[in-house]
C-alpha positions in Angstrom: 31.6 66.3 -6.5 30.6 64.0 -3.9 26.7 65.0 -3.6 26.7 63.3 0.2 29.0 66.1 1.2 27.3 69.0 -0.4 24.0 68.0 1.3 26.1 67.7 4.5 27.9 71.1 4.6 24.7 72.5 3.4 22.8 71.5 5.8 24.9 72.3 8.3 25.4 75.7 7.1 21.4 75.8 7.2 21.6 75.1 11.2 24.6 76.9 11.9 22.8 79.8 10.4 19.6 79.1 12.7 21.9 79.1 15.7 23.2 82.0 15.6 20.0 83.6 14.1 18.2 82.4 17.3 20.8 84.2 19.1 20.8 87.2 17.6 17.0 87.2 18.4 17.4 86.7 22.1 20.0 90.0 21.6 23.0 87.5 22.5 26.7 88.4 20.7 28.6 85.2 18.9 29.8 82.9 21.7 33.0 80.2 21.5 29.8 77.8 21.2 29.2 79.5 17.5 32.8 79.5 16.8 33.2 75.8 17.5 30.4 75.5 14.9 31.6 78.0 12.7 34.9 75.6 12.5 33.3 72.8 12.4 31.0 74.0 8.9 34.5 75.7 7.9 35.9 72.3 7.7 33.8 70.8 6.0 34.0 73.6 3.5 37.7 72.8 3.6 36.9 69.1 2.9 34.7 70.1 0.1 37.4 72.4 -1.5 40.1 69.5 -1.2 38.1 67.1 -3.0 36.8 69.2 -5.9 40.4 70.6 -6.2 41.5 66.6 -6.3 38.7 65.8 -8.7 39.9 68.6 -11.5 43.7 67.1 -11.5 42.4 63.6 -12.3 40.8 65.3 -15.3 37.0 65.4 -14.1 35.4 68.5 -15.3 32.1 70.7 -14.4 29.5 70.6 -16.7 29.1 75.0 -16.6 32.8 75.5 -16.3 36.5 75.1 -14.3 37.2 78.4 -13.3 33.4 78.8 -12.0 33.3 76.0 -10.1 36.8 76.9 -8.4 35.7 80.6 -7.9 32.7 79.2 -6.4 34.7 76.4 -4.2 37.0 79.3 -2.8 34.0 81.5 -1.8 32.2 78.7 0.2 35.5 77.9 2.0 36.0 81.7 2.8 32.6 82.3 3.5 31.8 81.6 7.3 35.6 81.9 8.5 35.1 85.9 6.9 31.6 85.9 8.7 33.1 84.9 12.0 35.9 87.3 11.3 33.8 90.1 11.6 31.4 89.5 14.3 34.1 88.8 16.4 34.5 92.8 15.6 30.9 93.6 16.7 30.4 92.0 20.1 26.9 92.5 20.0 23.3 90.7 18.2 24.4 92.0 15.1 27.7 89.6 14.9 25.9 86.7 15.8 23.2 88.3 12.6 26.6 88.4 10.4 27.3 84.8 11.5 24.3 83.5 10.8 24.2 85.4 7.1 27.3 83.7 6.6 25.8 80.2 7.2 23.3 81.8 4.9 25.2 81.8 2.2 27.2 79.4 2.3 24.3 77.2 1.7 23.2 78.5 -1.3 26.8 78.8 -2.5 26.2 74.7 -2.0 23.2 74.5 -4.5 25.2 76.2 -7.1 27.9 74.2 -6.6 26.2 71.4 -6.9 24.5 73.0 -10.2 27.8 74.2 -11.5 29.0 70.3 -10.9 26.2 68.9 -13.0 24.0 67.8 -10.4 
């Protein structure tokens, strides 16, 4: 795994999930603001999955396991895109609480990754 991109998307999980946290607070509902962000984390995510996918077929391996670090790949990619799924069904604070639970997660789903990897 590239560690560069792990921090990245985790990070930027990290902020997306402050951003729409702060807006929950101020009683605000997700915006297309959040969504653009939400896209822009789930592509990362995307990236993320690509290249791990990539690394397996040239024979790479993860130190705790394949099928746990591809189980764990496909969550973080599904992650915020099912997050933004569903506060797009509450238009109120609490979908911009479920967005920013899904930028939650999908950091820590970057540290195991990144343990899972061997890092």
């Amino acid at each position: 795994m590239l560690d560069a991109l792990t921090l990245v998307t985790g990070v930027a999980a990290l902020l997306l999930a402050a951003w729409c946290g702060w807006a929950a607070y101020r009683d605000q509902p997700t915006k297309d603001w959040h969504f653009i962000g939400m896209a822009a984390v789930s592509f990362l995510a995307l990236v993320q999955l690509v290249i791990g996918v990539v690394q397996l077929a040239r024979g790479e391996k993860p130190e705790q396991g394949t099928t746990i670090f591809v189980a764990y790949l496909l969550g973080a990619f599904a992650c915020v895109p099912a997050a933004g799924f569903m506060s797009l069904g509450e238009r109120s604070r609490w979908g911009s609480l479920t967005a920013a639970a899904g930028g939650g997660v999908l950091a820590v789903l970057e540290v195991r990754l990144y343990d899972i990897w061997g890092g």
